[in-house]
Steps between C-alpha positions, in 0.01 A plus 500: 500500500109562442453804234168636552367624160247776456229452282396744241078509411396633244163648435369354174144646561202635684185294401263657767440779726193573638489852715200575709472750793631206738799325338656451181561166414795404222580193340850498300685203285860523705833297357757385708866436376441101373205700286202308738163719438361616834142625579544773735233616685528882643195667760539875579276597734397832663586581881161469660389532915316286721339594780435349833225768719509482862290670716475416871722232447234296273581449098238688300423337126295611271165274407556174396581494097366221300824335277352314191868314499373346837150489450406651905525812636863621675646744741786705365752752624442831359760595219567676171783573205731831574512657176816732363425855710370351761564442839415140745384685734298782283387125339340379820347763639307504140408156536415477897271796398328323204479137656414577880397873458780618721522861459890571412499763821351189728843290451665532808837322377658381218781236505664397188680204600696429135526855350626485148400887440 
């Protein structure tokens, strides 16, 4: 017969964590039952919305963006982090308004296709 045996980690420490408004990163020294040292690596990150903008059944973007990481110019859905209080949808009508200057009473219709709130 095959005994299955549950491990017990400890947490010896927390040697980083490193919050911004985005994610919180963590790096902790874990310990597992033969007393083996493990780096664990831990990211938190914020609930956040991305939007895809149709209108007459084309995709509307924003102008291109220039990324320094890829050195050209890129097209990119619009998006943005859903801070505590706030809504997805009260979210992207904030941020269709401030990208493409669409009026929050000019959204026809909203869809949120993986509501978390």
């Amino acid at each position: 017969m095959n005994e299955t045996r549950q491990q017990q980690w400890r947490t010896l420490d927390r040697f980083v964590e490193i919050c911004s408004p985005w994610f919180t990163l963590i790096g902790e020294h874990l310990q597992d039952d033969d007393q083996q040292v493990y780096d664990y690596w831990l990211s938190e990150n914020t609930d956040s919305v991305v939007i895809l903008t149709i209108q007459g059944g084309k995709l509307l973007f924003p102008l291109l963006n220039y990324r320094p990481g890829l050195e050209k110019p890129t097209l990119e859905f619009l998006g943005g982090r859903v801070n505590a209080g706030q809504t997805s949808e009260t979210v992207a009508r904030e941020i269709l308004e401030k990208e493409l200057g669409v009026k929050k009473d000019a959204i026809a219709h909203l869809t949120l296709l993986n509501p978390t709130r």
